[in-house]
KOLLUM-267857 format. One record per residue (C-alpha): x, y, z; residue number from 1; residue in one letter. Coordinates in pm, whole numbers, plus 50000, padded with zeros to 5 digits. Layout:
<<X,Y,Z>,NUM,'A'>
...
//
This chain:
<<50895,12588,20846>,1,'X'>
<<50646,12325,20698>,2,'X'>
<<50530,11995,20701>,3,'X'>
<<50413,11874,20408>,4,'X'>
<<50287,11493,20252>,5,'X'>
<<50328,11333,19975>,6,'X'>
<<50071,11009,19987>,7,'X'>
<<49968,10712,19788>,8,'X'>
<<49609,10725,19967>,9,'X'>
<<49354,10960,20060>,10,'X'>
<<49322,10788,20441>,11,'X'>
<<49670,10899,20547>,12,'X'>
<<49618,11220,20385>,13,'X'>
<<49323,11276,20575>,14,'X'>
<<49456,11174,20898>,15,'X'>
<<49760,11433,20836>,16,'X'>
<<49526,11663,20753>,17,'X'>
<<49352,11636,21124>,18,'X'>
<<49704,11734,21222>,19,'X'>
<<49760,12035,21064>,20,'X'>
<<49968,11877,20757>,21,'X'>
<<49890,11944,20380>,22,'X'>
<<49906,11769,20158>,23,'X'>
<<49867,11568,19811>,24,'X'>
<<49769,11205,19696>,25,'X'>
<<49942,11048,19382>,26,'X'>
<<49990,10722,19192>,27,'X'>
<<50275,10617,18985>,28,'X'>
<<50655,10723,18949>,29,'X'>
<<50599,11043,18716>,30,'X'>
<<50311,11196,18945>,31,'X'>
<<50543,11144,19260>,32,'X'>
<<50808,11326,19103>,33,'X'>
<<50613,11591,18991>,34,'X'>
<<50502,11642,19363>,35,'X'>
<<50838,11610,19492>,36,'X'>
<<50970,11907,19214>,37,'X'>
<<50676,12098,19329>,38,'X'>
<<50790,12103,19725>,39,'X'>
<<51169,12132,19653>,40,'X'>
<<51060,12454,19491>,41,'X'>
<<50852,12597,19792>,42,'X'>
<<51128,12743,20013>,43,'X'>
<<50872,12728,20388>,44,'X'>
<<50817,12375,20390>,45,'X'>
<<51096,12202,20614>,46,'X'>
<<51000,11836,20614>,47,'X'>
<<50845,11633,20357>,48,'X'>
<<50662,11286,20459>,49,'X'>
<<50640,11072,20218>,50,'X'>
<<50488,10735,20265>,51,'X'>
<<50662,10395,20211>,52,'X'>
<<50503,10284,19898>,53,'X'>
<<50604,10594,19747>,54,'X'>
<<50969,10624,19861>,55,'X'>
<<51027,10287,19683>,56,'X'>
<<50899,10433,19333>,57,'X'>
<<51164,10687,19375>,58,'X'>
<<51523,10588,19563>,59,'X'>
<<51746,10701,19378>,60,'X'>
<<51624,11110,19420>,61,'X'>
<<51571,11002,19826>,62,'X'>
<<51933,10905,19837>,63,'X'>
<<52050,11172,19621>,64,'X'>
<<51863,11481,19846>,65,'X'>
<<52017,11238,20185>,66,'X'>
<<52397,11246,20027>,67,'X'>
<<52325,11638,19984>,68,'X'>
<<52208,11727,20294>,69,'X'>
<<51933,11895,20082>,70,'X'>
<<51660,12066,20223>,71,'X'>
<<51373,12008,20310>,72,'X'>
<<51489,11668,20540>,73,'X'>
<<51254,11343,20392>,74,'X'>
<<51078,11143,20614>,75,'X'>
<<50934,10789,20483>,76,'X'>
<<50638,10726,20700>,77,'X'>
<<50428,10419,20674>,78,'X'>
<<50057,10447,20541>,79,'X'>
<<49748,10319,20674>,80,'X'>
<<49834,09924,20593>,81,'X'>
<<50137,10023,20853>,82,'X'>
<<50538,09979,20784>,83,'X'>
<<50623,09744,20532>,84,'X'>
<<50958,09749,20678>,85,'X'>
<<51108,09443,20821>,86,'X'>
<<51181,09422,21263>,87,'X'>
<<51517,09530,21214>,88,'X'>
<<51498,09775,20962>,89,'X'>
<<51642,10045,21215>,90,'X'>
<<51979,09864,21294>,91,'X'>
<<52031,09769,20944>,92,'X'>
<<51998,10180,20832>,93,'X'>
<<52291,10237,21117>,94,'X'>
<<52446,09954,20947>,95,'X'>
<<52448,10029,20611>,96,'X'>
<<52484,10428,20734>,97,'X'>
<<52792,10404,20993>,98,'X'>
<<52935,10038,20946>,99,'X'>
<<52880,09960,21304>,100,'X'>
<<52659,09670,21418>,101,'X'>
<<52446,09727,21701>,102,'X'>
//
């Protein structure tokens, strides 16, 4: 199973790449959905990071592959300018997930 990104710059990439993490660098809505197509089709990778910038261009196909259980799992990670998630982004998702407040 691998990990594989999907980045708006060539900084994060890099740093996965010190990691051990391939990956690719796009801009816009169409070339992020061409790079998502392209690693739903490879059946060895097992988790896809995608940073936040991107995830917003595309929310609909993150919730749809969530509500599916599809595989590979997503994971939004922040980029180099860090999360541009707010403090209490965490309890919200179990929110919004489970309808219990924490």
């Amino acid at each position: 199973m691998k990990f594989y990104l999907i980045s708006d710059n060539v900084d994060t990439q890099k740093g996965m790449r010190l990691a051990g993490i391939e990956g690719v660098v796009v801009h816009g809505y169409k070339e992020t959905m061409d790079a998502m197509s392209d690693c739903l089709d490879d059946s060895d990778l097992g988790i896809i990071l995608i940073t936040e910038k991107l995830a917003e261009l595309i929310p609909d196909k993150l919730d749809e592959m969530r509500k599916n259980g599809h595989l590979p799992l997503v994971v939004v990670v922040p980029d180099r300018h860090g999360t541009r998630r707010g403090p209490d982004s965490i309890t919200r998702y179990v929110r919004d997930a489970i309808g219990v407040k924490i």
